[in-house]
Each structure stands twice: as C-alpha cells, then as structure tokens.
N, C-alpha and C positions, 0 to 999 in steps of 0.2 A: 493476672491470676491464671488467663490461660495457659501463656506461655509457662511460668511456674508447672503448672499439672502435665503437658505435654513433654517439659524435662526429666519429671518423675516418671512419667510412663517410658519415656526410651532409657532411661537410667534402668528401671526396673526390667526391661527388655533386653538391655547389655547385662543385666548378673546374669539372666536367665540362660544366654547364649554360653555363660562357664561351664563345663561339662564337669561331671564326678568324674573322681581319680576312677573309679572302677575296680573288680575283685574277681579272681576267680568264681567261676561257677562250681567249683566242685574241687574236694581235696584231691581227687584222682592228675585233674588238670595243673594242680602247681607239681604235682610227683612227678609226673610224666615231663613236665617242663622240665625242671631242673634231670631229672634223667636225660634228659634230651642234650642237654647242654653240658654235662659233666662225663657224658661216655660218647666220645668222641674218635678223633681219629690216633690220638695216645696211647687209648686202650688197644687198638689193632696195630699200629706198626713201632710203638716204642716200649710199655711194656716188656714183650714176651723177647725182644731183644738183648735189653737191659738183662732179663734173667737170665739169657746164654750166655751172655756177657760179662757178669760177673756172681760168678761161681752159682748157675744154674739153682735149685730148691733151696740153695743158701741164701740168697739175692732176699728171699721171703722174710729173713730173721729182721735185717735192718729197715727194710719194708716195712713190713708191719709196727717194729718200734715207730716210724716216722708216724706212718695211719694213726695210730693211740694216743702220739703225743703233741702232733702236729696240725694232723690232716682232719682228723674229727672234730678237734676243739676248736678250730681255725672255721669251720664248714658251719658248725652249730652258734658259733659268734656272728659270725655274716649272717646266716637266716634269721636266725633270732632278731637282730639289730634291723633289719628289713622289715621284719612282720611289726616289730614294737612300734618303730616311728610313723611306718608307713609312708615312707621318704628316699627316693634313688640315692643312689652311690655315693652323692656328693651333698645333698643336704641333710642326712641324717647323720654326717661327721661333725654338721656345724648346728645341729640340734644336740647333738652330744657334749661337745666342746666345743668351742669358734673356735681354738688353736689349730686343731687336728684337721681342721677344713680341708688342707692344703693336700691329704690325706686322698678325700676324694677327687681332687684333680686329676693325681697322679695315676689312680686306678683308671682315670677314665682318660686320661691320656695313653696310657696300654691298650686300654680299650678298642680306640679309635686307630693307633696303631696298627693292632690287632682286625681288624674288620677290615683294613687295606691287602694285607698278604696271605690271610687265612683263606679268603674265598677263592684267592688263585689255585690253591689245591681241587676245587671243586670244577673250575674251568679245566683243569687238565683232563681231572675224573671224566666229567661228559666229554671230551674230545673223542679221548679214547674208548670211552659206551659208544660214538658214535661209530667208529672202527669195528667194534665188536660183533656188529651185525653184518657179520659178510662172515663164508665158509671159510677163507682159506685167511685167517689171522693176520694183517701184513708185517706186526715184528716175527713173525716166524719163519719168515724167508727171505733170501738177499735177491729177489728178483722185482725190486721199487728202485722207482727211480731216483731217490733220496742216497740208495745202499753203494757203498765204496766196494773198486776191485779186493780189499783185503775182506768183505764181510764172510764170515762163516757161518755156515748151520749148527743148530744144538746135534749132538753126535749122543747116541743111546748104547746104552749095553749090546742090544742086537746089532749093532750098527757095524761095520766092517773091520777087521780089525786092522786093516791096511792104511787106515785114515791116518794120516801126519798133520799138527797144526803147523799153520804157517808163520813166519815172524810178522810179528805189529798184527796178528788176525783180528777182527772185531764181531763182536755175536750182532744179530737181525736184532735184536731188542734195546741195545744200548743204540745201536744207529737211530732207529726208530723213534727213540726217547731224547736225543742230544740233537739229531739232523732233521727230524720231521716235525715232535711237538715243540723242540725248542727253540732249532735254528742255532745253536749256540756259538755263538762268539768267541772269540780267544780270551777274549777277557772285558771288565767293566768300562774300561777307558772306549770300548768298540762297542756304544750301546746297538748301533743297525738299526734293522724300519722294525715296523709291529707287524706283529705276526697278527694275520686279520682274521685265521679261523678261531684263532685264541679268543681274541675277541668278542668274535659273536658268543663263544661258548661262558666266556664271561659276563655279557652281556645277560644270557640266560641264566644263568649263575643267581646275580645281580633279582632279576624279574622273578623268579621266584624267593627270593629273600624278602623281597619287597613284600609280596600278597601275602606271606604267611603272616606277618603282624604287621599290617596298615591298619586294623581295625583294633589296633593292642590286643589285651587280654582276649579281648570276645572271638577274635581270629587267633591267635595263637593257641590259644587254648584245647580249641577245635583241631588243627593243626594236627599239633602234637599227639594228638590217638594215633594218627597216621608214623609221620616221621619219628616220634621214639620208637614202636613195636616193630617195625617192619625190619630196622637194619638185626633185631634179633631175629627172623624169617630166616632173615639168610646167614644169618652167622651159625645157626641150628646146620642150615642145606651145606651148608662149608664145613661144618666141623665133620658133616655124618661123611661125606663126600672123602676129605682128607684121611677120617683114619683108615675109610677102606682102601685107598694107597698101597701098592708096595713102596717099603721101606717108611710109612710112617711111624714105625717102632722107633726106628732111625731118630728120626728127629726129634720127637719126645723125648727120649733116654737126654739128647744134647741140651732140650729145652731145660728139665729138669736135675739133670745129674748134677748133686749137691757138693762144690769143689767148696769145704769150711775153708780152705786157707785163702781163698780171696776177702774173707772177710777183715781180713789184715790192711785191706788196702782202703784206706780213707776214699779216692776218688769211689769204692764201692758205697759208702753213707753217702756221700755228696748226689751221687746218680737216683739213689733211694731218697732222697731228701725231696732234690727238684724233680722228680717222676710224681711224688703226692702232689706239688703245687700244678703241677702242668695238668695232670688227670682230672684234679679236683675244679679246677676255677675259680681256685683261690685268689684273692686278690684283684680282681679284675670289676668288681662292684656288680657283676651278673646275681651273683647268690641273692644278696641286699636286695637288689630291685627287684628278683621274682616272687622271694619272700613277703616284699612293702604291699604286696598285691593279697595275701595273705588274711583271712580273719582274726581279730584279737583273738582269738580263745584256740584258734588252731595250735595242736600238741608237734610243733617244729620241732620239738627234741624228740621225737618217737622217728618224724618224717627223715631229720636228717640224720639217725642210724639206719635206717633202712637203706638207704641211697648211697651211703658210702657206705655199705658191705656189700650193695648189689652194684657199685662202680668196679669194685676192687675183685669181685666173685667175675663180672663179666673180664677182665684184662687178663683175669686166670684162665677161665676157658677160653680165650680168643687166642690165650699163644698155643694149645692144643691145637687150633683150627690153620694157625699160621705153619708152626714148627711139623705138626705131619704130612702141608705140602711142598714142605722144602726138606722135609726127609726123603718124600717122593723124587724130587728134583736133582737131591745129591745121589739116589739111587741109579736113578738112570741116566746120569752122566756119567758114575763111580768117580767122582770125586769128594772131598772131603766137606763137610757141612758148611764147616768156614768159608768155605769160595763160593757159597748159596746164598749166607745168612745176610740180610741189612736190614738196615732201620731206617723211618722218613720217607720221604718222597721213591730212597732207592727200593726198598719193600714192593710200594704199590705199584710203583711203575715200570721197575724194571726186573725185581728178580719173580712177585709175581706171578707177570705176565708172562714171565718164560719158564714159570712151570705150567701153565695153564696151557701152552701152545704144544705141549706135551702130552694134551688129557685126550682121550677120546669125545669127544661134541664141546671140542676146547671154545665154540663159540659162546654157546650155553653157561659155561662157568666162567667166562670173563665177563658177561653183561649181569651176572648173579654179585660177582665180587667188585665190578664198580657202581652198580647198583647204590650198593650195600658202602662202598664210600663216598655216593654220592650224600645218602641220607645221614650217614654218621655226622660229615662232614656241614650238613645242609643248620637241623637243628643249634649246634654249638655255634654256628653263625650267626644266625639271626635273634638267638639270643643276645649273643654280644651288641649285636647292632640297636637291639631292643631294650638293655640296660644301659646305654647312653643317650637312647632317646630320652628313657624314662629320666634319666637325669636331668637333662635339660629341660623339660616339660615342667619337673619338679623345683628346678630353682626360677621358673618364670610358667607361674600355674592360667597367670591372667592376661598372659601372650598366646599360649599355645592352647589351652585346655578350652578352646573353642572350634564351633563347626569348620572341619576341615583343616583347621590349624595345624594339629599332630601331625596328620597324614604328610601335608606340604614339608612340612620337618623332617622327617624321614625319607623322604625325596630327596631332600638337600642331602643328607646325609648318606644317603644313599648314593647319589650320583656321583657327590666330591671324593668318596669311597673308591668309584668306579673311574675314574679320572687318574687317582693316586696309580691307583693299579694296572692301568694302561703301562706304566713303565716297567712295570715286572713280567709285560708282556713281547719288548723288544727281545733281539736275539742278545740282548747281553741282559736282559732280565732275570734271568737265574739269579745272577751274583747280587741284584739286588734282593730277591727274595730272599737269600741267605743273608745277609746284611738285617734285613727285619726280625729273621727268625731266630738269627743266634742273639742281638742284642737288644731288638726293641720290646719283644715280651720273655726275656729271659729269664732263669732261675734267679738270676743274682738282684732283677726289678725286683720279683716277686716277693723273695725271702725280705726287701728292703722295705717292704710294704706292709708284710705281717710281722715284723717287729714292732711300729708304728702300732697298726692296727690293736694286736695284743696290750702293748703299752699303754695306749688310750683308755680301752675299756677296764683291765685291771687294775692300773695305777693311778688314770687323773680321774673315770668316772667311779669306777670301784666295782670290784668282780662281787662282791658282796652286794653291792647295789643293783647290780645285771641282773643278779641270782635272784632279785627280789623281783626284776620287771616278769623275768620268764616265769618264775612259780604263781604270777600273778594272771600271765598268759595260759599257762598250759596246766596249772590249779597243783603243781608239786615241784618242790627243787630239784634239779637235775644233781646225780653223784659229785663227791668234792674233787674228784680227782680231775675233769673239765677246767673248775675256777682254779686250779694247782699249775695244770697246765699252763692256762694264760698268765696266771703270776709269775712263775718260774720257767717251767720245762719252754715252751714252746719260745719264748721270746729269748733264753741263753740259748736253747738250738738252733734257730735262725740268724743270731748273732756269728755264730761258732762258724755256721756253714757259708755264710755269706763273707765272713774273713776269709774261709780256707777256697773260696773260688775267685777271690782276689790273689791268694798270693798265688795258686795255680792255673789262672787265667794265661792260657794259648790263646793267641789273636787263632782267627779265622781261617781257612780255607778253604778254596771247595775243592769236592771230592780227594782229599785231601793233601793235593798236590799243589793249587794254583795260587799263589799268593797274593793279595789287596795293593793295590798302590797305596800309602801313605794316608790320603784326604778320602780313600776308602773306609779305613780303619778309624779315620775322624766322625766320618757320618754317622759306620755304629754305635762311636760311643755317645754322640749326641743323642742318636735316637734311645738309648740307652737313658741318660741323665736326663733328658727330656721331661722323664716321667719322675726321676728321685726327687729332682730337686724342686719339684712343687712344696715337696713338704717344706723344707726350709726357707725356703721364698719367702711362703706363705705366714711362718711364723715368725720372719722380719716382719715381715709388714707389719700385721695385726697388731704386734708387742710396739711396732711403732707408731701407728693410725692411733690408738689405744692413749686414752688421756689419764691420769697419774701417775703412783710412783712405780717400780717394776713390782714387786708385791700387787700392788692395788689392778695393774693388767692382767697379772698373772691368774688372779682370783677372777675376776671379768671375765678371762677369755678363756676359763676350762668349768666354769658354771653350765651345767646343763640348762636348756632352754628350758622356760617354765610353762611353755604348751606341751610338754613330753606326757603323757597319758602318765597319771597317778596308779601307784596300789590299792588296793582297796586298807594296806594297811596308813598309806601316806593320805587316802580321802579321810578314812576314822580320824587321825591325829587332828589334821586342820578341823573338823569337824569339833572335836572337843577341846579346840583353843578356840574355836569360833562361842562354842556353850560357854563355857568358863568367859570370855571375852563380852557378853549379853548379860550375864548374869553380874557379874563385877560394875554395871552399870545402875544408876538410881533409879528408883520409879517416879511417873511425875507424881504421887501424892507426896513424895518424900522431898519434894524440891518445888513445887508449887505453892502459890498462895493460898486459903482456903477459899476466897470466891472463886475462883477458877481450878479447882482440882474436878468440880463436875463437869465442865466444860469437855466437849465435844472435841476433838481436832483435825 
C-alpha cells in the first residue's frame, strides 16, 4: 500500500513538472512581435529597389493588387489559425486535417533552412559596426592592407578635373566587402578556411538570439518593446538625414517616377507577387505560432490589418530614406543613379557604405544605419527560430514542456544552426549563401505553400466553417471578400505565378557573372524540394498507413480534430441533441415494477 501511494505521489509530481503552453501578457506584445518579424530587412533593401525597378509609382498598382488579394487574406489565415488551435506551424495542420500535416513540415523545413543563412546577414552587420567606430572609415581608402595596386578612391564634383580612371580600377568599398569581410574565393569548388572574425561576429549574432526568447513568450515579449521600436529611431534619423542631401530630389523622382509601360511586363507581377510573400512571412509558420500564443477572444482581424498596412506604410518610407542617399551619392560622383542603385546584401554593404564614407561625421551614420540592420535583421530571426521551437515543443508537449526542457531545445537548435552556418562563413561562403537564398526559401517555396495552405482551409475544411471559428473568436464575421480570396483569387494567383517562375526560372549566379558548377545547381534545387515535397510525402503515406477503402481515408484524414474549440453555435446544437436525446428516454416509473418505483437508487 505504501509503495502504491509513493507512485501516486511521484506520478502526481511528474504532471506537475508540465509547464503551461503560456500567453502573451499584453496585445501590445503579440503586435509588436509580429511587427518585429514581418518588417524586416526586405522592407530596407528590396522594396524601394524593386520600385525603381520596375516602372518606379507604377510598381504600386500590381503591389497593392497582390497586398488585397494575397498578402492580407494569406496574413489573416495564418493568425487566425494560430490563435484558434493554439497549436505551432505543424500541429494545427494535423488538428485541421491529418492530410495537410505534411503542410507543416514543409513550412518548417524553410524555417529551419531559413534561421541557417538569415542570421549570417547579421554577422556581417556587426563586423562592419565593429569598423565603424574608428574616424577614418577603412572602405573609404585604398591605404589597407587587404586594398590592390588597382583600388581607387570615390572621386566628388569638387574633385579635380584632371582625374583619369584607370582600366580594371576597383573602388575601397567593393575590396573591402569581397577581400576583407569575405575573403572571396573564385568560386564554390574553392571553399578556403573560415574566416574567424566572422565567426565570432556570428557567434554574437547567435547569443543574442539565444537570450531574447530562452524564456519564450515571457522573454520575447519583453524583448520586443526594444528591438521592434528602435530600428524605426533610426529609420526616422535616416530619412531626416537623407533628404537634407544634396541631390536627394535626385533620387526620389527615380524612386518614384511612374514608367505605366513596365506594367506590361509579367516579370513586373511576378517581382510584386514574391516581394508580399517575402515582406509578409508568409508561409513560414512564424504568423501561426505567435498568433497560438494569442487569447480566444483576441480581435486578430483588427491586429492583422493594422500590421500589414504599417508593413507595407514602412517599405514606402524606407525607400525615401534609401533613394535620397543614393540620389546624394549619384550627385557627387555625377554619375547616373543606375550605377548607385542595388538591392540585398549589395545595398547594405556596399553601395551604402560608400555613400556614407561621403557624409561629413560618416562615422556617426554608419554605426546609425548598421545599428539599425542589425535590429531589423535581429527580431525576424529569432522569431523564426522561436516558431520551430514552438513547433516542436508543440508536437511532443510531455518531452519538452518541462523545467528547463524548452531552453536545452533551443540550444540544440541554436547551435546546430550555428554549425550549418559556419560554412557560409569560408571564403567561398558567399556562393553558398546565395544557393540558400535564391532556392531554399524562395518565392516559388513559398507560393507552393500557400496554395496548400488556402486549399486546405477553403476547400477540405471550409472557408465558411473558418468564418464561423473567427466570428466566434473575435464576436463578428470578417468581410466576404477574405473567404473569396482563399476560394478563388489567392490560390489561382499563386498557381499562375508559380507556373510562370518555372517556365522563367534562370539558374543562378553571383553578382551576375559567375556560374554554379552542375552539383551546385543540384544542391539548390534540393534545398528547394526539400521543403515541397513534404506535402506530398506526407500525403502518401497517411492515405497509405490509413485503413479502408480510398473514400473511407479520405473522409478520416481531412476530418478536423474533435478537440478544435466549438462555437458557441456548434456547443448550443450538441446541447439540444443532448436535451431531445434525455428527453426521448423513459422514466423509471414508466418501466419499473410498482414495488420498486419508490425505491431509492
């Protein structure tokens, strides 16, 4: 008998050690989050590119069609779906449908992808803060020891007019960027040692990721007052800074000057398609998991208009703050804006830093502008990193959801993160970075993901049935033109666009000269497929694990789960099939003996 009560007592001592899922403290804290994680480093250096790119205030038309029909219903699906089940990325596909499971894999195989090559931007950012504390800027002069007899100086208006370039010349800032941060290699086949300051800068990278959500919600949350507001600080000091410029006229007029006839050109829709997946974080199971953290009753359709027009409001003023200092830039070279403009990695780190080695207390505004990418770039990370935790935590609650358990999880994940990434940090690391970036979380994943996604919810669970969880959540149905979207619009536009970046799919190259060897071009598209083909795997299996006829799995395996929170109109129903079901029952005097109908029972 003892032992018996001493098992009950440590039995009862082990539930006790399961921790609760946990909940934001405050609606400010899930805003801020998701702000945090959806305005990113897309909004500062791809954006305001893309609009001089293709036909400047026109770029807005096909824009905003993708935002209405795309990018909102897509945004407001994943939150919603987050807040309802109260379930990461991958178990609230298989509380929806068990088919669709496969669905969350894939997101979370991007995910993980994604949390390898995204924070190496952030290693670069601090390398180069750490540079930016000294007077004399070292990409702005060819007198390092890294810098070739061909390097030349930036050459200004006032500047001599006797100056001749020489042939093969090379500016301080590209040496700077290819020979000092990167070491670069000739090519992939020539991976070379690691670059060890990289390193540690990732390293750093890494240890703050780590501390801003080891404590989940109750640390992140906190967190995020800081790392969402601040990179607007300096986006404000940047923008006031840039227009008072000379020549930031200059580059506005290019930013926006509205050319309609580019809208002719299909790659213009395809570029506006995948700029809302990439901006948004869509598809990536981020949304879902900060949303699952969410209260029933919280109004996620008020939250997620707010947040994609203050994503889509920031990427507008951010190319003001980019294009008037590269109007500056083209000013005092007198060259033409197109020999200034880039996007990606070349923006931040090389065009820039070489208009900033131009400014008067050019110290000062470089440690302002990587600051400002380091924080951009800090939050969208650790979020990612924190919706694959929650995932896993989520499909195994009675492994992890105890003391210290989480934390050690995010450790792993963390380091094996950190390990991956080590090789993007050899001198032939570029070429893998670029390898992750054009194909492991590409437009053409993403678009593959929210066809899936849409199709799930509209047509096996029913958009009509959603409309019912959310009006139940946030106490009104959301507009029809949402549940139209996921039926129709959003899932033939994702179809359309994801054929037309298949039949116009260019392999790769960087900087767009160097060509992939072969088993290069193999690795992207694995990492590529990696993440498609969960869905279909996945839907082998099940249909074939799955015991009767095809019909009979079919109905099995896209039955929503029966622990999914009711309506209050689906509690009334069973409610009065339960009354009618009590009632349609005899009473015992109607079926009893007459000695025994006084009886007691």
């Amino acid at each position: 008998m003892k032992d018996i009560t001493e098992s009950q007592e440590s039995g009862q001592e082990s539930d006790e050690k399961i921790q609760e899922r946990g909940q934001w403290s405050s609606k400010l804290e899930f805003v801020l989050s998701v702000a945090g994680s959806i305005i990113g480093l897309g909004n500062m250096w791809r954006f305001p590119y893309l609009c001089y790119k293709n036909g400047g205030g026109a770029f807005l038309i096909p824009y905003l069609i993708f935002l209405f029909t795309c990018g909102i219903p897509t945004f407001v699906l994943e939150t919603a779906l987050g807040q309802y089940t109260s379930e990461g990325g991958i178990t609230c596909w298989r509380k929806i449908s068990p088919l669709f499971e496969g669905l969350g894999y894939g997101t979370q195989v991007i995910v993980s992808l994604l949390n390898c090559y995204y924070i190496i931007v952030l290693a670069w950012a601090i390398f180069y803060l750490y540079y930016s504390f000294s007077w004399d800027l070292p990409w702005s002069s060819c007198y390092n020891s890294w810098n070739l007899d061909t390097c030349m100086e930036f050459q200004r208006k006032n500047d001599s007019a006797n100056f001749t370039l020489t042939a093969n010349a090379t500016s301080p800032v590209i040496e700077f960027w290819e020979r000092r941060v990167l070491r670069l290699s000739p090519g992939i086949d020539q991976m070379g040692s690691v670059n060890w300051d990289l390193v540690l800068c990732l390293l750093i990278a890494w240890i703050m990721c780590y501390f801003c959500i080891w404590k989940g919600v109750k640390s992140t949350g906190k967190v995020v007052y800081f790392t969402a507001t601040f990179p607007y600080l300096m986006l404000l000091v940047l923008l006031i800074r840039g227009l008072t410029l000379p020549g930031a006229v200059r580059g506005i007029q290019f930013y926006l000057y509205p050319d309609v006839g580019r809208l002719a050109d299909p790659q213009v829709w395809m570029d506006a398609g995948t700029q809302i997946f990439f901006s948004y974080a869509l598809c990536l199971g981020s949304l879902t998991a900060l949303g699952s953290y969410n209260k029933y009753n919280n109004n996620c359709y008020r939250d997620c208009l707010a947040l994609c027009f203050l994503n889509s409001g920031t990427s507008f003023v951010a190319g003001f703050a980019i294009f008037s200092i590269l109007g500056f830039m083209s000013y005092e070279q007198n060259v033409p804006i197109s020999e200034v403009a880039e996007s990606g990695p070349g923006l931040a780190f090389i065009a820039y830093p070489r208009a900033v080695s131009m400014m008067p207390f050019s110290p000062l505004w470089a440690c302002f502008f990587f600051i400002m990418i380091i924080f951009l770039g800090l939050d969208s990370q650790f979020v990612c990193v924190e919706s694959l935790v929650t995932a896993i935590v989520d499909m195994y609650p009675a492994v992890f959801r105890r003391k210290n358990r989480r934390e050690l999880l995010l450790f792993v994940v963390s380091f094996l993160s950190f390990l991956v990434g080590l090789i993007m940090l050899m001198e032939g690391g570029m070429y893998v970075f670029q390898l992750f970036d054009y194909y492991a979380a590409s437009g053409m994943c993403l678009l593959f993901m929210a066809i899936f996604e849409t199709v799930c919810i509209a047509w096996v669970y029913g958009a009509d049935h959603f409309y019912d969880n959310i009006e139940d959540m946030i106490g009104y149905r959301p507009g029809p033109l949402i549940k139209y979207c996921w039926k129709f619009f959003t899932p033939f536009t994702c179809i359309g666009t994801f054929a037309f970046s298949l039949v116009k799919y260019t392999p790769l190259r960087y900087n767009s000269v160097y060509v992939y060897p072969w088993w290069g071009y193999a690795v992207g598209w694995l990492l590529a497929l990696s993440s498609m083909l969960c869905i279909p795997s996945w839907m082998i299996f099940k249909i074939a694990s799955t015991k009767g006829t095809l019909i009979e799995r079919l109905k099995i395996l896209t039955k929503p789960s029966s622990d999914l929170p009711k309506t209050k109109k689906e509690e009334e129903r069973l409610l009065a099939i339960f009354t009618v079901g009590n009632s349609a029952l005899p009473h015992k005097d109607d079926i009893l003996p007459e000695h025994l109908k006084d009886t007691k029972f």
